[in-house]
VOPAGU-2260 file (C-alpha; in pm, 1 decimal, decimal comma):
REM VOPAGU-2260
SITE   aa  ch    i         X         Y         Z
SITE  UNK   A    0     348,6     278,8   -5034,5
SITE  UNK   A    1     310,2     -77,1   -4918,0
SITE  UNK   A    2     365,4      43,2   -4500,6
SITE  UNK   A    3     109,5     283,9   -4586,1
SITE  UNK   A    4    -136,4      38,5   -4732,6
SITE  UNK   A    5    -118,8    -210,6   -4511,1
SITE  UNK   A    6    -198,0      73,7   -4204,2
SITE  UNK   A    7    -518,7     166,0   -4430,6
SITE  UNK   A    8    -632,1    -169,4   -4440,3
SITE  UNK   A    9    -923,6    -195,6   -4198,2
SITE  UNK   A   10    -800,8    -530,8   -4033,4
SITE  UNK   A   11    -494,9    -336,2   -3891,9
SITE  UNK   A   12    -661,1     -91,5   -3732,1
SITE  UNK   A   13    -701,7    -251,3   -3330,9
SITE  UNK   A   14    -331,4    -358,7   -3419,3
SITE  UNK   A   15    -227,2     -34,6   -3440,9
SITE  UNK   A   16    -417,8      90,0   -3132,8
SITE  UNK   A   17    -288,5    -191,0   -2881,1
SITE  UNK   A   18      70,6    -173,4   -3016,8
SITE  UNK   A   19     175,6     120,4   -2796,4
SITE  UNK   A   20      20,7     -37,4   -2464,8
SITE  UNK   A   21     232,2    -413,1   -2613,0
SITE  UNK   A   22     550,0    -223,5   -2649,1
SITE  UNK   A   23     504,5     -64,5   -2275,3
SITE  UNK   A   24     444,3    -381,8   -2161,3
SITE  UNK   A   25     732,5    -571,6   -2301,2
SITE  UNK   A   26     964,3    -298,4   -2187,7
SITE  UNK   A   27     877,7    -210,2   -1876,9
SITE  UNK   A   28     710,1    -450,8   -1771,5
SITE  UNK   A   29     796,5    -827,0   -1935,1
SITE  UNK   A   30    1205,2    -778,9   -1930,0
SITE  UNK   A   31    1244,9    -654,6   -1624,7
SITE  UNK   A   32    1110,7    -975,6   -1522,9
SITE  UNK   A   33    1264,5   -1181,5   -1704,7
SITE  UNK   A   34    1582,8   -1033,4   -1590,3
SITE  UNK   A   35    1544,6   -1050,0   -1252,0
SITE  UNK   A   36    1470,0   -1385,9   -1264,6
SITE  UNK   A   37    1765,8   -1466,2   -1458,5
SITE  UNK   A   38    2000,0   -1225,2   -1199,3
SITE  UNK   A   39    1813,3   -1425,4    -894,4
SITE  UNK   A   40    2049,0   -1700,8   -1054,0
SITE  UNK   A   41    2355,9   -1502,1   -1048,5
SITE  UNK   A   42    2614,8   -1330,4    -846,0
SITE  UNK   A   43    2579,6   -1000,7    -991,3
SITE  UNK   A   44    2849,0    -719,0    -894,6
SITE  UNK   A   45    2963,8    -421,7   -1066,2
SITE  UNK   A   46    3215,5    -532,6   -1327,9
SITE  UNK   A   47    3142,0    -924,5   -1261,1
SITE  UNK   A   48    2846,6   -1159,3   -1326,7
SITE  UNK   A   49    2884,1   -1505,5   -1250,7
SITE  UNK   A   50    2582,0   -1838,7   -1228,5
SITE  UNK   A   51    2566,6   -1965,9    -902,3
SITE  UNK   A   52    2201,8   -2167,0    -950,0
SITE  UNK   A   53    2023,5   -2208,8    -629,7
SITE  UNK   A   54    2291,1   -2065,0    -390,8
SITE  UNK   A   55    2064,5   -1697,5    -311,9
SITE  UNK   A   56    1774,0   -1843,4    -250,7
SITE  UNK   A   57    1957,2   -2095,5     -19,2
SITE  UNK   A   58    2101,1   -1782,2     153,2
SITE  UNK   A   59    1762,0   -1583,3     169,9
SITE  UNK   A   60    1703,1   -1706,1     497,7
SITE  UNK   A   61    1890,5   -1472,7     704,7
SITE  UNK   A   62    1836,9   -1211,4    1009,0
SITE  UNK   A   63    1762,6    -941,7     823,0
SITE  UNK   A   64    1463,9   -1109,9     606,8
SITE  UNK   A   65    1264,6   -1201,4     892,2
SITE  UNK   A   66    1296,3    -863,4    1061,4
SITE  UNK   A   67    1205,8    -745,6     664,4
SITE  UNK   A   68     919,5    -977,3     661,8
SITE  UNK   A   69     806,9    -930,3    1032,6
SITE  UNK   A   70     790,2    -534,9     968,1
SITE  UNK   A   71     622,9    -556,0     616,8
SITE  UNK   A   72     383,2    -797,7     755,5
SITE  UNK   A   73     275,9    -577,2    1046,4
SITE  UNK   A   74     269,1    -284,2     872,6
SITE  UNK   A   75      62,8    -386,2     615,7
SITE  UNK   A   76    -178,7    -577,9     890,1
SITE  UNK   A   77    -248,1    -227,5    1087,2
SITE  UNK   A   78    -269,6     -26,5     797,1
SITE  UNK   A   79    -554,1    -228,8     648,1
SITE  UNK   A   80    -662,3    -227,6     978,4
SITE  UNK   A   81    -702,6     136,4    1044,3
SITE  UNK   A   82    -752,5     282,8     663,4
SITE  UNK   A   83   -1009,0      67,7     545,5
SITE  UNK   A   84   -1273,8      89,7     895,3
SITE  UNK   A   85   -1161,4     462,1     967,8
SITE  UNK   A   86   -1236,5     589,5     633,7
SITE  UNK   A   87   -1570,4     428,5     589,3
SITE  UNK   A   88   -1687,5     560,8     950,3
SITE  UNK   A   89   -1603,3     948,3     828,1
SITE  UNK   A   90   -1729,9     876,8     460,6
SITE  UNK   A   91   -2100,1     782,3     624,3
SITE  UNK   A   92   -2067,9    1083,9     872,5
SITE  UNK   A   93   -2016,3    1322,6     523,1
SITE  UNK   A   94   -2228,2    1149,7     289,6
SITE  UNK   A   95   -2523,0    1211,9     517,5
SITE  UNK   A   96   -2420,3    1601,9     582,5
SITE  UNK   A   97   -2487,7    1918,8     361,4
SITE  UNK   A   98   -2307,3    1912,0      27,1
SITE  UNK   A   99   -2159,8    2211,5      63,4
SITE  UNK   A  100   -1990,7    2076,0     408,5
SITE  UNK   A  101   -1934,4    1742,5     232,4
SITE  UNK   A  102   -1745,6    1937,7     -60,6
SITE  UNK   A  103   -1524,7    2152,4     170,9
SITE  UNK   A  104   -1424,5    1832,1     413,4
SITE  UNK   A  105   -1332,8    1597,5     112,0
SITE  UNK   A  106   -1106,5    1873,5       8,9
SITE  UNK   A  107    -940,7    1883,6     364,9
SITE  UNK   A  108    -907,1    1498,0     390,5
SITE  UNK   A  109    -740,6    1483,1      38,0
SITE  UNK   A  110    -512,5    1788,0      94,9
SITE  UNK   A  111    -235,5    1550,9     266,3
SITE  UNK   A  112    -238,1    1278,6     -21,5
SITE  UNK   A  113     -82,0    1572,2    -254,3
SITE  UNK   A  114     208,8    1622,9     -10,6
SITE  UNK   A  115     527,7    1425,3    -113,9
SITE  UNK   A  116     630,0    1174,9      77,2
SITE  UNK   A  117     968,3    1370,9     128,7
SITE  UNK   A  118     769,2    1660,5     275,8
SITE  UNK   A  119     590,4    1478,7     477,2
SITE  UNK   A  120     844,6    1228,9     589,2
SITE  UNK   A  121    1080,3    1499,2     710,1
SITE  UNK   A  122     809,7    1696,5     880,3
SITE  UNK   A  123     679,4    1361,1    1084,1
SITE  UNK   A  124    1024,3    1330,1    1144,4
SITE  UNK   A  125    1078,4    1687,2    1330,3
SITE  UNK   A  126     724,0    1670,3    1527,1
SITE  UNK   A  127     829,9    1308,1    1662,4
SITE  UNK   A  128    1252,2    1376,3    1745,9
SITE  UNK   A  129    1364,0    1235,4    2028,6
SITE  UNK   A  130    1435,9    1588,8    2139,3
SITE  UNK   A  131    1210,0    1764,6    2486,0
SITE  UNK   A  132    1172,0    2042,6    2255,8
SITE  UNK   A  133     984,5    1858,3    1960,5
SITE  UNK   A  134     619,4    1934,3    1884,7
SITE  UNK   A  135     503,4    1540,3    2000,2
SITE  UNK   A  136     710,0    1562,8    2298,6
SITE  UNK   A  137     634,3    1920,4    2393,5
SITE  UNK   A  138     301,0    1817,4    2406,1
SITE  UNK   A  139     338,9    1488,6    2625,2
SITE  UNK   A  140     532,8    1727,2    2877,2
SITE  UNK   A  141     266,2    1970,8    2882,8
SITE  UNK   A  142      43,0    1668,2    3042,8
SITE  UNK   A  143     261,2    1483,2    3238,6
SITE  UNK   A  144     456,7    1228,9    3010,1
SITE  UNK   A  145     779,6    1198,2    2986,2
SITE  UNK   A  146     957,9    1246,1    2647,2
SITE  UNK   A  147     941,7     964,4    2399,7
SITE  UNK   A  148    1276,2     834,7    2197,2
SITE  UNK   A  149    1017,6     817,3    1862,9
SITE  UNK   A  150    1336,4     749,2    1642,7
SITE  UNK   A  151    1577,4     530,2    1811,6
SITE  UNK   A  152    1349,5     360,2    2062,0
SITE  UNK   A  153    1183,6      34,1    2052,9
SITE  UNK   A  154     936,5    -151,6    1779,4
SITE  UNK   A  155     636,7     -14,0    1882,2
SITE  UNK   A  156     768,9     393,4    1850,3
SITE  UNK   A  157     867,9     286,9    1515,4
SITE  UNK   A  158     540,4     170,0    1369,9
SITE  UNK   A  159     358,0     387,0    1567,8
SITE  UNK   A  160     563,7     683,0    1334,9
SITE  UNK   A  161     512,6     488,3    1017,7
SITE  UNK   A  162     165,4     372,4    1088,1
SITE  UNK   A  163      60,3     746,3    1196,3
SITE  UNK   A  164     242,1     842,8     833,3
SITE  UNK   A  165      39,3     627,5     632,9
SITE  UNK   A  166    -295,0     740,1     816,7
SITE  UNK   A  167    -224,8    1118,7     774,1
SITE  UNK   A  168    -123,6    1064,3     381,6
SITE  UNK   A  169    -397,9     767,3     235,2
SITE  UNK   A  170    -691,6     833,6     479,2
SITE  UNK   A  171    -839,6    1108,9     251,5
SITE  UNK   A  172    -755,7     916,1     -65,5
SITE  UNK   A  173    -959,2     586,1     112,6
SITE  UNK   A  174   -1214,3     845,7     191,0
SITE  UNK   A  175   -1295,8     928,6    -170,8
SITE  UNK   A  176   -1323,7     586,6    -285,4
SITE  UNK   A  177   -1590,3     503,8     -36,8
SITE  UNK   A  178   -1775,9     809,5     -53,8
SITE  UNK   A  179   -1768,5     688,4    -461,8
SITE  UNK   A  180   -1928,2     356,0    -338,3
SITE  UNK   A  181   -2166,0     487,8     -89,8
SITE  UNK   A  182   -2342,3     765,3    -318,0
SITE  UNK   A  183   -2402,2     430,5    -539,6
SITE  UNK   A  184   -2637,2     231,4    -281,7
SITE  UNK   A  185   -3028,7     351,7    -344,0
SITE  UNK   A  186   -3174,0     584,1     -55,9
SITE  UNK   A  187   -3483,3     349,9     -98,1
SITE  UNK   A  188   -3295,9      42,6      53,7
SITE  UNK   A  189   -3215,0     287,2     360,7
SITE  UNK   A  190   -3633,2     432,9     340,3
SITE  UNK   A  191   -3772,5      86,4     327,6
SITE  UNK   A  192   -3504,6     -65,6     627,5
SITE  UNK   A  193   -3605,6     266,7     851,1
SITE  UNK   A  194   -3953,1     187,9     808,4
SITE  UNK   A  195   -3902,6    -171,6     906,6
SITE  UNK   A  196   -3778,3     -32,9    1234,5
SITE  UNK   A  197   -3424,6     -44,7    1194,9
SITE  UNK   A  198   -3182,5     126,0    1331,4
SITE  UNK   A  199   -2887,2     326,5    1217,4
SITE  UNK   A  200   -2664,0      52,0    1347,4
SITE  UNK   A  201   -2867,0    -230,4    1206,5
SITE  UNK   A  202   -2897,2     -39,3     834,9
SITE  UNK   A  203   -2484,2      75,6     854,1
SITE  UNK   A  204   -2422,4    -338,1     902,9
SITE  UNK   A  205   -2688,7    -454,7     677,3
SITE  UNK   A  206   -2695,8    -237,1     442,5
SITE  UNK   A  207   -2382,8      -6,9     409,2
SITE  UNK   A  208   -2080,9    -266,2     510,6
SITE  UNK   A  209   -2214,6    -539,7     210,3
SITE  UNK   A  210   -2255,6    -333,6     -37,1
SITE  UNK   A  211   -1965,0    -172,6      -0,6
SITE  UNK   A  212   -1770,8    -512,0     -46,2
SITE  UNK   A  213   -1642,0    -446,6    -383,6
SITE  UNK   A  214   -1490,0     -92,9    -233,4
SITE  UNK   A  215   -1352,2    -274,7      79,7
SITE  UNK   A  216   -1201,4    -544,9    -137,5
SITE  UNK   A  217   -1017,0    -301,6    -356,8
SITE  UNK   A  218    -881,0     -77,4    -110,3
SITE  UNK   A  219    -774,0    -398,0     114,9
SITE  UNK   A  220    -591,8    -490,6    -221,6
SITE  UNK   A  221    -401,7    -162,0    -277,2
SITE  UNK   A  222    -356,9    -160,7      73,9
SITE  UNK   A  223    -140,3    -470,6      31,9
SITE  UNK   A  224      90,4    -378,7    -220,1
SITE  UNK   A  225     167,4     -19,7    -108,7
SITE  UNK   A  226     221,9    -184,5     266,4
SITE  UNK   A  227     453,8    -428,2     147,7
SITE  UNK   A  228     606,6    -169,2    -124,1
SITE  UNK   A  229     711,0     105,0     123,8
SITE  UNK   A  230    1036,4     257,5     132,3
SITE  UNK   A  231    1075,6     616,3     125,3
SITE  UNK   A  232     899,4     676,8     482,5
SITE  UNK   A  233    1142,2     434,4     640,0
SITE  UNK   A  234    1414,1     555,5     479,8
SITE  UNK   A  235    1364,2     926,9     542,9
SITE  UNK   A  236    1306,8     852,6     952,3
SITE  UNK   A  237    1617,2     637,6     930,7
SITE  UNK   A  238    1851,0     702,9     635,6
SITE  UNK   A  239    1807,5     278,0     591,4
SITE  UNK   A  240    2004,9     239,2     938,0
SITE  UNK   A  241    1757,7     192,5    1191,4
SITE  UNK   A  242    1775,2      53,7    1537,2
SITE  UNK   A  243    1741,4    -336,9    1574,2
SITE  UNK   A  244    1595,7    -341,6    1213,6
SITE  UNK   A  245    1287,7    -179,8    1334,9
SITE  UNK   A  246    1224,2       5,6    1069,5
SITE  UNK   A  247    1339,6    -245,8     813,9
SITE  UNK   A  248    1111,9    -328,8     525,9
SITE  UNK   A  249    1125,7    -572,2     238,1
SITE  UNK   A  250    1210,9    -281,6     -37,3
SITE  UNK   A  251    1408,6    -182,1     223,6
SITE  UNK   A  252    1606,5    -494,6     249,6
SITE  UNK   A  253    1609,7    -519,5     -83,7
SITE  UNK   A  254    1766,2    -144,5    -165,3
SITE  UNK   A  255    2036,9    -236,3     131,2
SITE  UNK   A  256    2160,0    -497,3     -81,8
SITE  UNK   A  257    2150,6    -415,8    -432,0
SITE  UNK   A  258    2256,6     -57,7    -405,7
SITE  UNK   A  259    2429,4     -22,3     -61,3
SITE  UNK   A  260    2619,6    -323,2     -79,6
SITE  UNK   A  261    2632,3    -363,2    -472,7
SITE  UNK   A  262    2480,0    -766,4    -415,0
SITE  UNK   A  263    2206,9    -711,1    -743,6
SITE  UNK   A  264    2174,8   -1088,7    -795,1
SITE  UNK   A  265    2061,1   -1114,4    -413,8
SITE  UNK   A  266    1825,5    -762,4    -451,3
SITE  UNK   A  267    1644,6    -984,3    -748,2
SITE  UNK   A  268    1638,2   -1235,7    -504,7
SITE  UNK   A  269    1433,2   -1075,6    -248,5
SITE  UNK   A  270    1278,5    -888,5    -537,1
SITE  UNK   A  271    1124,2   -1221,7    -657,8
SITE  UNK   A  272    1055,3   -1351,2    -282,1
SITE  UNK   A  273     864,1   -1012,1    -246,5
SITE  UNK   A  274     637,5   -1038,3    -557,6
SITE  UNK   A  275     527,9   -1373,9    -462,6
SITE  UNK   A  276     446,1   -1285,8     -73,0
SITE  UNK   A  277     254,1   -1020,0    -230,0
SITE  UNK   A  278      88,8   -1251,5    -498,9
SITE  UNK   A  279      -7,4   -1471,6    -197,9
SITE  UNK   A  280    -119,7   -1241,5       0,7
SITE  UNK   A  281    -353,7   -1092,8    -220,7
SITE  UNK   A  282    -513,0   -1474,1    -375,6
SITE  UNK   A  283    -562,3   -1568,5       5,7
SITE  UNK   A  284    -780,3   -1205,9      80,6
SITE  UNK   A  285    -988,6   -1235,6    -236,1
SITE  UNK   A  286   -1084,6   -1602,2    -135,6
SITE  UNK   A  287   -1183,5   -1484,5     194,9
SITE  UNK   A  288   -1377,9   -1211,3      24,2
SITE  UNK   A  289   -1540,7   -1501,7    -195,5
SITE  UNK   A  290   -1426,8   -1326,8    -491,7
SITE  UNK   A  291   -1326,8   -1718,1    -669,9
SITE  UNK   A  292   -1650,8   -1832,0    -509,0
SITE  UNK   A  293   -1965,6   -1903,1    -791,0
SITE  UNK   A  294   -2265,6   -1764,8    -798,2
SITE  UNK   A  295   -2549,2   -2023,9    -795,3
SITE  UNK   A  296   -2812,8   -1971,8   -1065,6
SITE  UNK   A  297   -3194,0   -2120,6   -1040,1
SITE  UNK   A  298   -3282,4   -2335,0   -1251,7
């Protein structure tokens, strides 16, 4: 009787509610933390766990983490730079169409988003083979290019594959988001501007790009963490082996280590490294965003 009391009593109630969401948190969230922290500490190995204090983050520094961090860096740099201005441009060119139209080509851009990763990774990776008789290569013969070694050639190739991944997959999901944050701006602002004389350049920069800061900030954000967080496109074009590290990134790195060569206290390492790069990362973009800025208020 008394459990079943005490859940009656009206004080328990927003207990009761936000238990479930504390329990997810503390499980999945809080100790995993906590013990990768504590494994950053240790040389962990199947069957043996020993304390060796400072000694993996003395070791961090190594080939490897710099090709890691030069890909994830990069990656993360175009992809922001092509999925945040591309889908804006094609979200102004629909939200000013029929609705009808606008329905039907939202549909299209979103279609690749639902693919899995594993679908489309192995499909990008049968159009780009290094092979004359691929569909990427077949088509640069047909104009008077020489086949390109996508796979096993240099740096470049290899972004230029993961890059062209990303775009096909996230552009229609990026497209959504600021079609949601257009259809919020007033037509009057856009009415009043045209009858001040301005153009459709002059009313897409003063009107359009600032008030779509909030959308342009978030997807920047995301942008961030799923740059830094990919794995499963690499590892499908290159089984985790690829050429010169080119394809290398820092989940990557860290997967290489933990579960290919059974190092976990050096995974949590990176693991650890990798949440704070992406911590940075992110506090350094919402400053130049003036999110930590104050507003200033009349008197």
């Amino acid at each position: 009787m008394r459990p079943r009391r005490l859940l009656n009593r009206e004080g328990s109630a927003p207990y009761v509610f936000v238990a479930p969401f504390i329990v997810a948190f503390l499980v999945f969230y809080l100790y995993p933390i906590v013990t990768t922290v504590i494994m950053s500490f240790q040389n962990v190995v199947p069957g043996q766990t020993t304390f060796v204090g400072l000694k993996n983050y003395g070791n961090i520094i190594s080939g490897d983490f710099w090709d890691a961090l030069r890909v994830g860096l990069l990656y993360t740099v175009l992809t922001i730079a092509v999925l945040v201005p591309l889908p804006i441009i094609f979200a102004v060119l629909l939200n000013s169409g029929a609705r009808r139209l606008n329905a039907v080509h939202r549909a299209l851009f979103f279609l690749p988003s639902l693919v899995s990763v594993v679908v489309a990774g192995t499909i990008f990776r049968l159009m780009f083979s290094s092979t004359e008789k691929s569909v990427v290569n077949a088509v640069l013969k047909l104009i008077g290019i020489s086949p390109v070694d996508w796979l096993m050639g240099g740096g470049f190739q290899a972004m230029f594959l993961m890059v062209m991944l990303a775009t096909w997959r996230w552009l229609g999901v990026n497209l959504i988001y600021f079609l949601s944050g257009l259809q919020a701006i007033p037509e009057e602002l856009y009415e009043a501007a045209q009858m001040d004389g301005a153009n459709i350049f002059q009313r897409f920069w003063r009107i359009t790009i600032p008030l779509l800061k909030p959308t342009i900030l978030f997807v920047s954000t995301i942008s961030i963490f799923g740059g830094f967080a990919m794995f499963e496109e690499s590892y499908i074009f290159w089984q985790g082996n690829s050429p010169n590290n080119v394809g290398l990134t820092m989940v990557g790195l860290l997967y290489k280590r933990g579960f290919a060569q059974g190092d976990f206290g050096m995974a949590s390492t990176y693991g650890l490294v990798l949440m704070v790069i992406v911590f940075a990362l992110s506090m350094i973009q919402l400053k130049l965003f003036g999110f930590f800025r104050k507003e200033s208020r009349n008197a």
